[in-house]
Every structure is written in structure tokens, then in C-alpha cells.
N, C-alpha and C positions, 0 to 999 in steps of 0.2 A: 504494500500500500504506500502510494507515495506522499511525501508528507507537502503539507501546502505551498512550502517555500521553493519546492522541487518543482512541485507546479507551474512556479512563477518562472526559475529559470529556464523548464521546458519552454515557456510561452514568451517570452522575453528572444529567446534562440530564434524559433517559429516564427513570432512574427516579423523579427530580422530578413528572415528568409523567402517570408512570401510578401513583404513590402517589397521586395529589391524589386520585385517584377514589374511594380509599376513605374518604374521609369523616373522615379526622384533619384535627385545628384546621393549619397550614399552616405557623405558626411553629414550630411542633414539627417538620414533616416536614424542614423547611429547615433546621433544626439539627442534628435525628438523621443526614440524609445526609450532613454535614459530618464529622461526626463519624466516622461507619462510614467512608466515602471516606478519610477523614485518616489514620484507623488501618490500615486496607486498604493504603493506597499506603507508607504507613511500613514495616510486616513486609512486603511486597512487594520494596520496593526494599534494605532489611537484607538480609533469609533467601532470596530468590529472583532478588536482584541484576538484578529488572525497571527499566528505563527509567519513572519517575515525575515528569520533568522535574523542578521542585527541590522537590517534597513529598518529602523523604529523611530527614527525621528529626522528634523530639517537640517540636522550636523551634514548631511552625506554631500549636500552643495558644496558645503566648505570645502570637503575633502578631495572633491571632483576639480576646483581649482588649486588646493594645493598639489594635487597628483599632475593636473598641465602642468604649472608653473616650474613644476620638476623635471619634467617633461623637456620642457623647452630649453630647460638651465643646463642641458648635457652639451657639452662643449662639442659632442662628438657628431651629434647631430647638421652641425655650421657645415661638413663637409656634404652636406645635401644640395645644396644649391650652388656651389662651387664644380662638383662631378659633372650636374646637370648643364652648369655653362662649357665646363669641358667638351663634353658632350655634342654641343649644340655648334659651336666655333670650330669643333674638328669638322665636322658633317660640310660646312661652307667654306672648309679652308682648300676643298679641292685634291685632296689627299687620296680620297675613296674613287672620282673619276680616273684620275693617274692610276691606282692603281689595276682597277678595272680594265683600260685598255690596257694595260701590258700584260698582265694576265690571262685578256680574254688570245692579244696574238700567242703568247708563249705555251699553256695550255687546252686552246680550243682546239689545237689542230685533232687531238686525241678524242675518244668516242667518250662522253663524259665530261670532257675535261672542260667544258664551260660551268657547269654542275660544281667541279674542283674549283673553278676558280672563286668561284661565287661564296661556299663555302670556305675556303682558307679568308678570302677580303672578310669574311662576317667574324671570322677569330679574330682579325688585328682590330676589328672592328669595336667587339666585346671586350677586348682587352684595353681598348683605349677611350671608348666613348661610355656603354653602360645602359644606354639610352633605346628599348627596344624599339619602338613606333618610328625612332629618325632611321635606324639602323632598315630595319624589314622596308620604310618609304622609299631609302636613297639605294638599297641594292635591290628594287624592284625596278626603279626609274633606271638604273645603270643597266641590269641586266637582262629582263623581261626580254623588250623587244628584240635584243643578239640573239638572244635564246630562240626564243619564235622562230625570226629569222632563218638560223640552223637549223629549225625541222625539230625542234626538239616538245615532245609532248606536252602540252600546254596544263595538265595534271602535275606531271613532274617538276615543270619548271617553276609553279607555283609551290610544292611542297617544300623545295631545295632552299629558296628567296624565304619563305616564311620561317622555316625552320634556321637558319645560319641568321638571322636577325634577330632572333630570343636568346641568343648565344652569350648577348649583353648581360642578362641580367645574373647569368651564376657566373661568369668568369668574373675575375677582381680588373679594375675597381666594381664595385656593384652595390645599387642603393639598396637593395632587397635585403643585404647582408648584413649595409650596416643598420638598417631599422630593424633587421630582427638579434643584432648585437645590442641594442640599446634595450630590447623588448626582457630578452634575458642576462642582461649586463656582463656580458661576453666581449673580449676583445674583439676590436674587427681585425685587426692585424694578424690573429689568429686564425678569425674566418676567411681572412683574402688567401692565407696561405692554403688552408684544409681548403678549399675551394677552387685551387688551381686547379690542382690534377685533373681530380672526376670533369671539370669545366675542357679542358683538350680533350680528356678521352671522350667525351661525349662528342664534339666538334671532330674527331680521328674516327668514331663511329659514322659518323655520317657521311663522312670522305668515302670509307670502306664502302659504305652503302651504293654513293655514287658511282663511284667505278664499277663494283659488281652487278648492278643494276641496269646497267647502260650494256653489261658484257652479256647478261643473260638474255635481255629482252632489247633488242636494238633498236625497236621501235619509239623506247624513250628519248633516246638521243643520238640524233643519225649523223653519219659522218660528218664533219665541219669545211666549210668551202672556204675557195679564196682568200687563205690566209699566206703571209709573207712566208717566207724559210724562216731557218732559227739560225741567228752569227751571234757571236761572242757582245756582241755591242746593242743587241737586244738583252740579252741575259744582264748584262751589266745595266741597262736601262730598269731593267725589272728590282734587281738589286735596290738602286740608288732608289726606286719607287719606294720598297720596302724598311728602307734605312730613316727617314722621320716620322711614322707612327711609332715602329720598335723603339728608337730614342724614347718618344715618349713615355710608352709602355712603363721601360724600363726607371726611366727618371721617378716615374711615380709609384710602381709596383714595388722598384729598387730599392726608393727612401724607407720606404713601409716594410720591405722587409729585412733591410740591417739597421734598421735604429735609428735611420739619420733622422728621420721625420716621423709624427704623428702621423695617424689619417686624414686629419683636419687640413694638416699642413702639407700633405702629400696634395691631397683635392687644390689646393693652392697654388703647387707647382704643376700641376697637370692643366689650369685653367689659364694659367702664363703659358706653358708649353705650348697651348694649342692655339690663343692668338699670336703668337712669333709665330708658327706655322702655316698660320692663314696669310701674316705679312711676309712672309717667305714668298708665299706662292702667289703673291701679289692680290689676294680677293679681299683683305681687311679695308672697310672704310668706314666710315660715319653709321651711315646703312646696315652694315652688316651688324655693327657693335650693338645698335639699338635694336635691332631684329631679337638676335641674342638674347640681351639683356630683358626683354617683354617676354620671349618664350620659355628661358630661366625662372622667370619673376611668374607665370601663371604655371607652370610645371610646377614647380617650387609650393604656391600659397595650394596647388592642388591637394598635394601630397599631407602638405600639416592640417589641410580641412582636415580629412581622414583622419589622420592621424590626432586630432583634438577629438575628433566626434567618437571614435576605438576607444580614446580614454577614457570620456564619461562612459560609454557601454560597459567595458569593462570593468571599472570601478563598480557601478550600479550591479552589475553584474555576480561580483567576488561577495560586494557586500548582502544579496541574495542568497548566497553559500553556493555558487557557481563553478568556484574552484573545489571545495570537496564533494559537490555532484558529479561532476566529471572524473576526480581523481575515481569516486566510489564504483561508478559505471565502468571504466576502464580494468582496473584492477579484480571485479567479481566477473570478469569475461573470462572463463576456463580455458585460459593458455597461458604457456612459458612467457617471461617479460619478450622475448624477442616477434611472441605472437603478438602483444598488445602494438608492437612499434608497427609491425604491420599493417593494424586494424587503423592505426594511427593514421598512415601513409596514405589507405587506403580512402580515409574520410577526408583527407585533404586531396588526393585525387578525386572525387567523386565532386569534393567544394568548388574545384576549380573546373566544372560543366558550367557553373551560374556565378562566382563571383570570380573579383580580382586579384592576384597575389597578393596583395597588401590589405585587403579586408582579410583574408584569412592571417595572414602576419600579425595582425594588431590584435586578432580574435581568437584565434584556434590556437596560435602558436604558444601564448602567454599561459593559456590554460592547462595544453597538455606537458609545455616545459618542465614542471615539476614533476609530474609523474613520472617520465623516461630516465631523471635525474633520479628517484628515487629506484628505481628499477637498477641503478647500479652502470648506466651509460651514461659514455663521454656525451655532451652537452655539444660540443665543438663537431664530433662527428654527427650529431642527430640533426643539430641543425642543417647542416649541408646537404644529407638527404634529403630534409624538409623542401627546401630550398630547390633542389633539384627534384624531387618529383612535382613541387607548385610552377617549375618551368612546363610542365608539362597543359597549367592554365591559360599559357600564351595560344594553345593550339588546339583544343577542345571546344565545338560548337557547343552552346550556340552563344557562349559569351569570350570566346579567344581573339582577343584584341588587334594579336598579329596577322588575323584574319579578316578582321574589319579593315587595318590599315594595308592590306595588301589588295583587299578587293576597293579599295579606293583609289587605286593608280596605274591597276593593270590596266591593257589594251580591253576594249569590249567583246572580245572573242574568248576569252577567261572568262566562264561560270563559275558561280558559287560552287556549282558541284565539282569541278576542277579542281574547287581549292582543298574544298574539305576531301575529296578521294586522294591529293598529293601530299596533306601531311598524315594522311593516316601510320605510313611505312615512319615516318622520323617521331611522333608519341610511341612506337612501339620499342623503337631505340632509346628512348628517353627509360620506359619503364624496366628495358633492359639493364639502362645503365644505374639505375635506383637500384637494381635487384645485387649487380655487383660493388656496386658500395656498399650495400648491407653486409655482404657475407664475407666484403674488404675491409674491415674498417680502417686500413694502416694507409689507404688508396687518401683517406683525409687526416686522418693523424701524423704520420711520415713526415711530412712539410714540416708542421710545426716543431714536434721534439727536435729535430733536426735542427731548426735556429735557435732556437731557445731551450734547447734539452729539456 
């Protein structure tokens, strides 16, 4: 028999989940339930002397702005909108067209190897911007129509673009990482490290994919026309293309991980980094900085909506006994801890059909965090699975964003059903590579002891 307060957390969850469908911005809904719940359970437990575990009175407002205020005072957080201009000034520094055309002459010629190209530009891409929606926009606009062009299956060539654009958010730098560092007060220098790895193999997965996919069924991707031979002074072109995002890469992954720099201060030099590379490549002006700096400044205030509206939920939430409803339910499920982490995986796969990685981050993740921790696992490796199975919310209908934004810019001969049939093969590799970091755990811990013993 469940008790009343339990009620309220079921209903509180529930109705989180069937408002999102109507179509309100999400910060909003996540605040107004806090609100109505808080008020509800307060004249509840006054005037009808109901069981509200310890929501009993109008203290919890208090507490809902002391928990922002707290919130917002984490120094670590400041690298949020710093990443996001990085991000945004690499995308128009002209970096990602260079590199595209030397890539598409040096491996289109091969059966696939446009596919290759695509993917490797979304690694350097993930590694240095972070930014899913510029990344999946600007390697659709680069590569779609080459794609096409070659004969290459319009299914595929959407699955390859959508897939190598969500690459951003588990490689480091990655905002996903550091808000779910903050969420369970975890180093993120820890998680950009436990998060390399699995972040290439996964990226190396889908390379493999390309190439054998292209070799089984030729129909995906047909021979390549009309491209130049290959001389040393093309290779070297390709190179020299390669050599200022790596720089960047490096400068900023670098700092962070021998010590010279914070994260805070990493995001800093990666946002210098990447405008001297726009004035390198002669596209910085007036125009661009302000462009920028608008789509930094509405990214940016996005993100802390949510992220204010998560906190009251959550607080409202915990103070309902939210957190040991969940711990209770979790733990009387008749399996080994390594079955709950599963059951875990599995409810934040299924969350990421209908919400965003970052409503699940500010909600699911804070909740079940103790639990795993109590169960006796690393925190650093749980997250990163987290993390990478929630990559798999970029690509699941009918709310995968990288799907919205790719069906926004393809040519009009790409259907929806195009898209969703071409990432089907790259979320199977995703669950794949979930499965072998579970049963790896060293695939995310390795890094880290290794710098820091």
C-alpha cells in the first residue's frame, strides 16, 4: 500500500511527463509543478492533516532559493557559456569547410570514404566545439549534397551527418559533463578524462560501420567520380587543415589535463583559441563577434532556464521523500547491484524517446546518483555510461533533436523516413558501446588513475 507522500511523488513525476507533450518551453513546466506540488502539499498537510513527508510548511520557498543561489555560486558552472562561444566562433571560423574539402578529395575517392570523412571532421569537431545542433547543421550543409551527388543513399547519408554531430556532447570538452559534475559534485577534469576513451571508441565504431557497410551492400555508397589523384602536396594540405583545431583541442583538453588550468579556465582559452582562428582565417568581424555573442547569450540563458526550473522540481521533489522513493523502488527490484545499473540505463534510455538530455540530467540523474554510489560503484565511471547511453536521446524519435536539426537543412528529396531508417544502425552502436563500458569499467577509469593515481 503506498503511502500518501508516495502518491504525490508518483504524481509530481507523471505529471512532469504528460505536460511535456503539450508543447510548453520545459523550464517553465518544471517550475510551475514545483510550485503547485509545494503549495498543494503545504494546505494538504495544514487543513487536511495529510502525510507530506517534510513539505509541511512555506520554509521550502526559502530553501528552493537558497539551493539556486548555490547553484549558481559554483564557479564551475562560468565554463558554460564560455565552451558554448567556443563552440559557436569555431563553426564560422571556416575551419570545418577546409577541412571538408580536403577530406572529401583525399578520402572520397574510396567506397565509403565520404561517410569517413564526415565522421572523422565530427571527432575534431566534438573535441573542439561540444555544440550538437551547430555541429549535425554545419556537417549536413558541408556534406549532404557531395554525398547525394556520389550516389550515395540518401538513408545513409543522413544516418552518418546525424550520428558524427552528437559526437559533441560525450567527447570532452562537453556541457553534458560538466552539469552532470556539478549535479553530483564530481570533478569534471575527471569526467573529460573517463570520457575520452569510450567518446573515440564510439566515433572508431562508426568508422568500422562505415567502411563495412559501404563493402557489404554497395548500394549505400557507390563509387566516387571525378576526383583529383593523390600527391604528397595534397596530403600535406590535409595535414596543415588538421593542425589548428588539434592545436586547439589540445590547448584546452591539454590544460585540463596536466594541471595547468581549471575547466573554467580551460573554456577561456578555448574561446581565445577559437577567435584567433576565425582571424586567422580571415572571417572575424564586427558581425560575426555579435552573431556569436547573441547565440552564446540565448544558448547560455536556455540552459540555466532549465536548469533553475530542475532545481525547484527537484528540491520540491526530495523534500516529498523523492529521493528515498526511488532509492526504495530501485533496491527491492530482485537483482544483483549490477542489474539495478541496468534497469537504470535502461529508464534513461526509454526517457530519452520524449525528453532532453539535460531534463533527464537535472532529474533522473541527481536521484538515482546515490543509489549506484551506495551499491558500491565508481560515480566517475556511472556517470559516463549515463552520459553515453543519454547520447543515444540525440537520435531517438520522436523527440531526437539531431533529427529535427538535420531535417531542417537537408535537400527536399531526404524524408523523414530517410532519417529515422539511417540512424537506426549508429543507436545500435551507441547501445553497443554502453554494453562494453559496462563490462569495461577501466575503458573510463584508466585515464584518470593514470594522471592522478
Amino acid at each position: 500500500m503506498l503511502e500518501t507522500y508516495e502518491i504525490l511523488v508518483i504524481a509530481m513525476l507523471g505529471s512532469f511527463i504528460l505536460l511535456i507533450f503539450t508543447g510548453y518551453p520545459v523550464a517553465w513546466l518544471l517550475a510551475g509543478i514545483a510550485v503547485l506540488f509545494s503549495v498543494g502539499s503545504i494546505l494538504a498537510a495544514q487543513y487536511l492533516d495529510i502525510d507530506t513527508y517534510f513539505l509541511t510548511d512555506w520554509r521550502i520557498f526559502g530553501v528552493i532559493v537558497q539551493r539556486i543561489f548555490a547553484q549558481m555560486s559554483n564557479w564551475v558552472l562560468v565554463a558554460l557559456p564560455m565552451f558554448i562561444f567556443m563552440g559557436l566562433m569555431l563553426e564560422r571560423s571556416g575551419i570545418a569547410e577546409r577541412l571538408m574539402k580536403n577530406f572529401v578529395i583525399l578520402f572520397g575517392r574510396f567506397r565509403g570514404g565520404l561517410g569517413v570523412a564526415v565522421i572523422m571532421i565530427g571527432i575534431l569537431l566534438a573535441a573542439s566545439t561540444g555544440i550538437v545542433g551547430a555541429s549535425v547543421v554545419l556537417l549536413a550543409v558541408l556534406s549532404i549534397p557531395v554525398m547525394l551527388e556520389q550516389r550515395y543513399s540518401p538513408g545513409f547519408a543522413s544516418g552518418v551527418v546525424a550520428s558524427a554531430g552528437t559526437l559533441g556532447i560525450l567527447i570532452p570538452p562537453s556541457i553534458m559533463l560538466i552539469i552532470m559534475a556539478d549535479q553530483l559534485s564530481l570533478s569534471v577534469g575527471n569526467l573529460f578524462m573517463g570520457a575520452l576513451i569510450p567518446g573515440l571508441m564510439l566515433g572508431f565504431l562508426y568508422l568500422a560501420y562505415v567502411v563495412i557497410a559501404a563493402m557489404v551492400n554497395p548500394k549505400l555508397a557507390q563509387p566516387p567520380r571525378d576526383l583529383p589523384p593523390v600527391t604528397w602536396a595534397l596530403v600535406a594540405e590535409v595535414l596543415l587543415s588538421v593542425l589548428p583545431p588539434l592545436g586547439l583541442i589540445l590547448a584546452v583538453l591539454g590544460s585540463i589535463f596536466f594541471g595547468i588550468a581549471t575547466p573554467t579556465e580551460a573554456a577561456g582559452v578555448g574561446a581565445l583559441g577559437a577567435t584567433l582562428l576565425a582571424a586567422a582565417n580571415r572571417k572575424l568581424s564586427f558581425a560575426v563577434v555579435k552573431e556569436v555573442c547573441e547565440k552564446t547569450t540565448v544558448t547560455t540563458a536556455f540552459v540555466f532556464g532549465i536548469f533553475l526550473g530542475a532545481t525547484a522540481f527537484a528540491v520540491v521533489l526530495r523534500s516529498l521523500g523523492g529521493d528515498e522513493f526511488i532509492a526504495h523502488m530501485l533496491q527491492s527490484i530482485p537483482l544483483p547491484p549490477e542489474g539495478i545499473v541496468v534497469v537504470i540505463l535502461f529508464i534513461a534510455f526509454l526517457a530519452g524517446f520524449f525528453l532532453d538530455w539535460l531534463e533527464i540530467s537535472l532529474i533522473l540523474l541527481p536521484l538515482v546518483g546515490p543509489v549506484v554510489a551506495a551499491l558500491g560503484f565508481d560515480l566517475t565511471w556511472f556517470v559516463v555510461l549515463f552520459a553515453l547511453c543519454l547520447q543515444t536521446s540525440f537520435l531517438t524519435p520522436p523527440v531526437g533533436f539531431s533529427l529535427f536539426y538535420l531535417k531542417g537543412v537537408v535537400p527536399p528529396e531526404i524524408k523523414t523516413k530517410h532519417i529515422y531508417a539511417g540512424v537506426i544502425p549508429f543507436i545500435i552502436l551507441q547501445v553497443i558501446a554502453v554494453a562494453i563500458v559496462f563490462f569495461w569499467q577501466d575503458l573510463v577509469l584508466w585515464l584518470p588513475k593514470a594522471m592522478y593515481g
